[in-house]
Each structure stands twice: as structure tokens, then as C-alpha cells.
C-alpha positions in Angstrom: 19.6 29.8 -3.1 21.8 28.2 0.1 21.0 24.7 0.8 20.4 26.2 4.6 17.9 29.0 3.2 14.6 28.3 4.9 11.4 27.4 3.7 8.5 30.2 3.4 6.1 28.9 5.9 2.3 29.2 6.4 3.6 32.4 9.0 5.2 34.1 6.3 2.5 33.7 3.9 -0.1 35.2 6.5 1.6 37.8 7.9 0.9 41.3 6.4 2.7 44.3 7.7 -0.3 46.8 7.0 -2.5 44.5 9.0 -0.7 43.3 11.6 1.4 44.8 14.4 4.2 42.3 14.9 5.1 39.0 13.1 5.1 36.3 15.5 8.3 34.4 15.9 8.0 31.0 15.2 11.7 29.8 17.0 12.6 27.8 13.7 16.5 27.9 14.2 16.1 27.0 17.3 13.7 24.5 17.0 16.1 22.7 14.2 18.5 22.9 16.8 17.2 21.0 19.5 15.9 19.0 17.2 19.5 18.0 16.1 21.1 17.5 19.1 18.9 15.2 20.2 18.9 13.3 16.3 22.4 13.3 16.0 23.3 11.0 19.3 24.0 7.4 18.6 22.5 6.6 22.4 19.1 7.8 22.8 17.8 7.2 26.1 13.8 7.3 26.8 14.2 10.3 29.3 16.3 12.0 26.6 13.4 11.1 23.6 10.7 12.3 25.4 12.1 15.9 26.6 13.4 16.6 22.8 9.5 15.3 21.6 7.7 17.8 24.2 9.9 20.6 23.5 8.7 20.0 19.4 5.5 20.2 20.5 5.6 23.5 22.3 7.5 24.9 19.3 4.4 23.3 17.6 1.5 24.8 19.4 2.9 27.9 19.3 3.0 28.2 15.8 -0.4 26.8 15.3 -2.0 29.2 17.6 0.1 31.8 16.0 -1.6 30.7 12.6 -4.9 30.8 14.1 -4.4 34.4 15.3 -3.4 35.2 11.7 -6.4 34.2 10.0 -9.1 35.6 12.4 -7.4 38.9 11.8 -6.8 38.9 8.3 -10.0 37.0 6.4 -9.3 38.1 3.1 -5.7 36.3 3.2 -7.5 33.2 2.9 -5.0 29.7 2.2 -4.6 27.9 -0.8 -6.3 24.8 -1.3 -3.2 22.7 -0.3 -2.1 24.8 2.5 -5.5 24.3 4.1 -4.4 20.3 3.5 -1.4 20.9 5.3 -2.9 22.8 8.0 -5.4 20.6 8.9 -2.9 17.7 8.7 -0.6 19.2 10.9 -3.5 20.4 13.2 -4.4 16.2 13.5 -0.5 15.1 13.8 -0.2 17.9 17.0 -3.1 16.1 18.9 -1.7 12.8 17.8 1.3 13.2 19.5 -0.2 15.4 22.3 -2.2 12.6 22.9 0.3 9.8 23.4 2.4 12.0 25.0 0.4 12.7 27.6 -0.8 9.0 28.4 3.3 7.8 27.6 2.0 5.6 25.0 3.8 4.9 21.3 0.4 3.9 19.4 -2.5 4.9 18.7 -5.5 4.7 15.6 -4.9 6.1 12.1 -1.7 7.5 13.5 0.3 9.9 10.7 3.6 9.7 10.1 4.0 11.8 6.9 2.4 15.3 6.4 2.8 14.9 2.8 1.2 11.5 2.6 -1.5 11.3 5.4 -2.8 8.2 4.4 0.0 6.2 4.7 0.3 4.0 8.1 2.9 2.2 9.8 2.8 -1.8 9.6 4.4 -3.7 11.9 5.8 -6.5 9.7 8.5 -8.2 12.2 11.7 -8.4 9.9 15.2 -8.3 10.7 15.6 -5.7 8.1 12.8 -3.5 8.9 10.4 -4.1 11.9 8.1 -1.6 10.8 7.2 -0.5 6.9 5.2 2.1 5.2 3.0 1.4 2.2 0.1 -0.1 0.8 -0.6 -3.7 1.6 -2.3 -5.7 -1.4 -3.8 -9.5 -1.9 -2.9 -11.2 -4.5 -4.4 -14.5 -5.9 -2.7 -16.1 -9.0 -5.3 -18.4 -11.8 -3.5 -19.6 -14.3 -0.5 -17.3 -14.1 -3.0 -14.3 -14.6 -2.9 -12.2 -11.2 -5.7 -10.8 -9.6 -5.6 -7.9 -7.4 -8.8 -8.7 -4.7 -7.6 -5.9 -2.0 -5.7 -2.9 -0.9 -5.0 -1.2 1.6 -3.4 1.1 3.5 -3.8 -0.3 7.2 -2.6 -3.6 8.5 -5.0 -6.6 7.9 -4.7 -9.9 8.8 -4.9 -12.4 5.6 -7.0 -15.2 6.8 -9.7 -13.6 8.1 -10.5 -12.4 4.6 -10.0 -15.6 3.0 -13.7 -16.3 2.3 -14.6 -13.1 0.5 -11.7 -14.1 -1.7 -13.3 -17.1 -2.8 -16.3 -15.3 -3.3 -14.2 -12.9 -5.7 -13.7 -15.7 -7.6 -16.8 -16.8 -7.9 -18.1 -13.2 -8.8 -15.4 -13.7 -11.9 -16.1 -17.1 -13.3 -19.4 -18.2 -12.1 -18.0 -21.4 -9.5 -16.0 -22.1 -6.7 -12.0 -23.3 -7.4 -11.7 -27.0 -7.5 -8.6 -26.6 -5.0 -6.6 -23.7 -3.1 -2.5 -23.8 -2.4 -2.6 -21.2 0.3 -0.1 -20.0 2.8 -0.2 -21.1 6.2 -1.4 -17.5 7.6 -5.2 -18.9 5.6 -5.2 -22.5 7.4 -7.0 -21.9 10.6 -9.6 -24.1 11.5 -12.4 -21.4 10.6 -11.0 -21.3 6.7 -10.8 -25.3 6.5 -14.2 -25.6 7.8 -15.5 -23.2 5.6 -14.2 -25.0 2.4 -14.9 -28.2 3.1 -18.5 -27.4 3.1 -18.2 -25.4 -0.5 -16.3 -28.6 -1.7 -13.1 -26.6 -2.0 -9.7 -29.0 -1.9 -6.8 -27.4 0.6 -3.8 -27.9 -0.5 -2.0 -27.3 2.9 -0.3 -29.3 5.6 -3.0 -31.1 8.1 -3.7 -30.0 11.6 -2.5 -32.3 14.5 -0.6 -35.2 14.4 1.6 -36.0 11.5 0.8 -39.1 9.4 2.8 -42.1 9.0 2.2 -41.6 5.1 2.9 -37.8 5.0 2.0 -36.2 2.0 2.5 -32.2 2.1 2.8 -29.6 -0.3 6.2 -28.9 -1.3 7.6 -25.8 -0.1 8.5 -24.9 -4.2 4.6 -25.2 -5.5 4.3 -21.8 -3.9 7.3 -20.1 -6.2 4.6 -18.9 -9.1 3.5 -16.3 -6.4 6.3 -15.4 -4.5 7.8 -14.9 -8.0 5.0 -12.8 -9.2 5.5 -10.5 -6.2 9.6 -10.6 -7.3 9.2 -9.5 -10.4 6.6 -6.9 -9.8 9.4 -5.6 -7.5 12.0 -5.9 -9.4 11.1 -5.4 -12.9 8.0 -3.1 -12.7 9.3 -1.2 -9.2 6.5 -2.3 -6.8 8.3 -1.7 -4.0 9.8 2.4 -5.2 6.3 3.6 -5.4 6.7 7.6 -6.1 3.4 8.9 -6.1 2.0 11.2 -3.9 -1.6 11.1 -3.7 -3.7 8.3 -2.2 -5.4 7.6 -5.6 -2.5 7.7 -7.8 -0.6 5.5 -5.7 -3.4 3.1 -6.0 -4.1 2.9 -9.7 -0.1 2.9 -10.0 0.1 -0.5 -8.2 -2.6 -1.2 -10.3 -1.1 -1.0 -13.3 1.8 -2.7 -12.4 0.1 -6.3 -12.0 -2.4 -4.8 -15.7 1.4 -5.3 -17.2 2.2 -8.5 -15.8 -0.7 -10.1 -16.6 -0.3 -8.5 -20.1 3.5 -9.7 -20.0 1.9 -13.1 -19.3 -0.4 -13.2 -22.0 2.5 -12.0 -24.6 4.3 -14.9 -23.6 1.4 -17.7 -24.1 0.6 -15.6 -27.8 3.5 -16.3 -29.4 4.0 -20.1 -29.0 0.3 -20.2 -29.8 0.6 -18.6 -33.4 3.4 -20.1 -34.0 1.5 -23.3 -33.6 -1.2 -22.5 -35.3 1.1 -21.2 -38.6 3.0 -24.5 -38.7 -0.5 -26.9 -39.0 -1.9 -24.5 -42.0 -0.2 -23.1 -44.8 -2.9 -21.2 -45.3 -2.5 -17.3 -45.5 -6.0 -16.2 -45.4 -6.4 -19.1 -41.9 -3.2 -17.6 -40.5 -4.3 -14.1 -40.3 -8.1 -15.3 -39.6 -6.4 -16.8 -36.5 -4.4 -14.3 -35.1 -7.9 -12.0 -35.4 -9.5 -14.4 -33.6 -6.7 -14.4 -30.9 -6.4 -11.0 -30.7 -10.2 -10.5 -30.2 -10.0 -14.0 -27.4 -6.9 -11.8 -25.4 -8.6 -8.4 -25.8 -11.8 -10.4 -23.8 -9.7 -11.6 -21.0 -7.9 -8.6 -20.4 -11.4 -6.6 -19.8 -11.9 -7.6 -15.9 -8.2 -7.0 -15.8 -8.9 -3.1 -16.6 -11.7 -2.7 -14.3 -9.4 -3.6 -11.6 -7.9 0.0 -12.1 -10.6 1.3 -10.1 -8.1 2.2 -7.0 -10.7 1.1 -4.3 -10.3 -2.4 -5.1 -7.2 -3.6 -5.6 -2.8 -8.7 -1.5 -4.0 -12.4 -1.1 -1.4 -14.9 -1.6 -3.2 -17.9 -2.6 -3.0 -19.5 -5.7 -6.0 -21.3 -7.2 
């Protein structure tokens, strides 16, 4: 087939010719045009933008209410599962962009961007790269060099409002509050230092106000275990080329990812260990009764690890 053959739409796969008189025209071609022209200049002005954007959506309304004719004339011909999906995305991206074209506004709440991924949400990050990215957002804490996956999701949060519920994730895992927190600066508003100071909770963080004639900070490199944990999640274990579709998948794939680093961590600490533990005993029968009893002590750590693959709780950079 041509790389310019066209798609069967939702149009085509409604339209019978027993049933219905004439097949609606749905102005594709010409739609793709105008669409073009306007894409393919290199100076955009706002007048230009917003003709090209309500001439899409009168190309779109047309073939929505063209679809609606369809299936209140033909109830048999009912849609697949995933073509009602669609549908009903495309039904809420129309009145998205209805909407803020009427009021000449460029935002608005649980705005869609991708028909295919309708959960995804733009977030504005500020970069010289790429102002705006799609994509999950996660919180990641770091104990030990094992990382913990405390949120996710898929609209923009701010960091240190959500501090607290953090620490109370930790506490939920091993039974106390941390003795001390390096956090970033996003998490040392006054709130947050208030807040630990009265659990007892150290902040290792630069002071509010005047600087100190003795001025002891945290250096800028104490931070690199989690900055490099995002790095090689990226790198290494392709964090940032997630290819799943679906909302879920997409979760329990991120999921996994920081399940392998943590097992990756873990691999590295084993090793050393046994080899230890073989060079103080010559013993065969203590050898392999202490890599059992290894095994078994890893195997027990990793279990809150594999809950975590529950995709509705899994990006807090703070590192206890």
C-alpha cells in the first residue's frame, strides 16, 4: 500500500450502502491540506494559527456529527470496544479546543494532547531544551542506595508540598522517622523545616536568611547518588523512551525499571559480601550455609520492593 493511502476511518466503517442513502464526505484531503500549509511555514503568526485551528475544528464537527448521524440510523453497526475509546476521546479533545478557542485562551484542566494516550498531560518544566514535556512525573527517595518509588503521576505537582507524606512513607516502611534528610531546595520552605524540627528530623540544607560567618553548607556533590540514580535509570534501563501505550502498563513499566536498580544494587553489595565471608572460613558446609542465609536476608528486602509494582503508587528527590 502507498505511503499516501488513507486510513479507514470511523466514517468508513459505519457507512453501509443498503442502509444509507449517501456517504457523508468528511473533506480529508482537504483538511490535510490546509493543515499543511499552515505547518509547513517557518513564521507562524497568531492571526495565521488561529484561522488554520478553527478551520480543523469545522472539518472536526462535521465529521463528528456525521458519525452521530451514522449510528442513530444503523444500531446494529455498533463500534468496537476501542473505537468507542477513540470516539469518546475525540468527542472531549473537540470541546477542549472549542472551548479555548472561543474564550482565546491556550490552557485549560486535564487538557489532551494525544488521542492515543489520553492520560498523558503537558508539564511545563522551563528548560532551554524543552519548555514543555509529556510523561509521567515520579518521586524518588534513595535509603541506603535502595530507591523508593513514593509517587506518580501524570499531572504537574509541586515537590515540597508533599514532603511530609513522604516522611510518613518512611515511617509506614521501617517503623521511625529518618535521623536526617539531604533534600533539594524545591522541599526547604519554611512549612517543611518547621514540620521536621518538631519530628526531630535533621535538614541537611542551606539555612534561611543571613549567611553565617562560619558557613557550613551541604556540598553541591552529596546530592550525585540521586541525580545519578535518575541517570542511569535513563540511560541504562530507558526511563526516559517509555513505549507503552496504556496508562497501566506505562506505570508498572517505570516500576520495574527502579525493581532492577535496586536489584542491580543489591547484586553489587552480594558479591563483596560472600567473598568475605568465604575468605574468614574454610569451611564448605559454613560457606554454602551463608550464602542460604543471604539469599533468604535479599529475598526479604526485596518484598516491599515488589509491592511497589502496584502502578497507583509509584518522584521525590530526597535522600535519607
Amino acid at each position: 500500500m502507498p505511503r499516501h493511502a488513507l486510513r479507514i476511518s470511523l466514517i468508513d466503517q459505519l457507512y453501509d450502502a443498503s442502509v444509507h442513502k449517501r456517504k457523508p464526505r468528511t473533506y480529508r484531503k482537504i483538511a490535510r491540506k490546509c493543515y499543511l500549509n499552515t505547518a509547513q511555514k517557518k513564521i507562524k503568526s497568531h492571526k495565521v494559527i488561529r484561522k488554520a485551528v478553527g478551520s480543523q475544528l469545522r472539518f472536526l464537527k462535521r465529521n463528528i456529527k456525521s458519525i452521530t448521524t451514522l449510528l442513530s440510523t444503523s444500531p446494529n453497526n455498533l463500534l468496537e470496544a476501542k473505537d468507542q475509546r477513540y470516539l469518546l476521546v475525540i468527542n472531549t479533545l473537540y470541546q477542549q479546543q472549542k472551548k479555548m478557542y472561543d474564550s482565546f485562551s491556550h490552557s485549560i484542566e486535564d487538557r489532551i494532547v494525544s488521542i492515543h494516550q489520553p492520560h498523558v498531560r503537558p508539564i511545563v518544566r522551563g528548560k532551554s531544551q524543552a519548555k514543555v514535556e509529556f510523561g509521567a512525573k515520579i518521586h524518588v527517595s534513595i535509603i541506603d542506595g535502595i530507591s523508593f518509588l513514593d509517587e506518580l503521576s501524570w499531572d504537574a505537582f509541586n515537590e515540597g508540598s508533599h514532603m511530609m507524606e513522604y516522611i510518613e512513607h518512611y515511617k509506614q516502611r521501617f517503623g521511625c522517622y529518618p535521623r536526617e534528610i539531604l533534600a533539594d531546595q524545591i522541599y526547604c520552605n519554611r512549612a517543611n523545616r518547621a514540620a521536621l524540627k518538631e519530628k526531630g528530623i535533621k535538614l541537611l540544607a542551606k539555612p534561611l536568611g543571613r549567611p553565617s560567618a562560619v558557613q557550613k553548607h551541604v556540598s553541591p556533590g552529596e546530592r550525585n547518588p540521586i541525580e545519578g540514580k535518575f541517570g542511569q535509570a535513563k540511560t541504562a534501563y530507558g526511563l526516559n523512551r517509555i513505549r507503552a501505550r496504556l496508562k497501566n502498563t506505562s506505570e508498572s513499566w517505570i516500576a520495574c525499571i527502579f525493581l532492577v536498580l535496586n536489584l542491580v544494587k543489591l547484586a553489587g553489595i552480594a558479591l563483596p559480601c560472600l567473598l568475605l565471608k568465604v575468605a574468614s572460613t574454610f569451611s564448605a558446609k559454613e560457606t554454602v550455609k551463608s550464602i542460604l542465609l543471604y539469599s533468604e536476608g535479599i529475598y526479604c528486602r526485596m518484598i516491599p520492593q515488589l509491592l511497589w509494582l502496584n502502578p497507583w503508587q509509584v518522584n521525590f528527590e530526597i535522600q535519607c
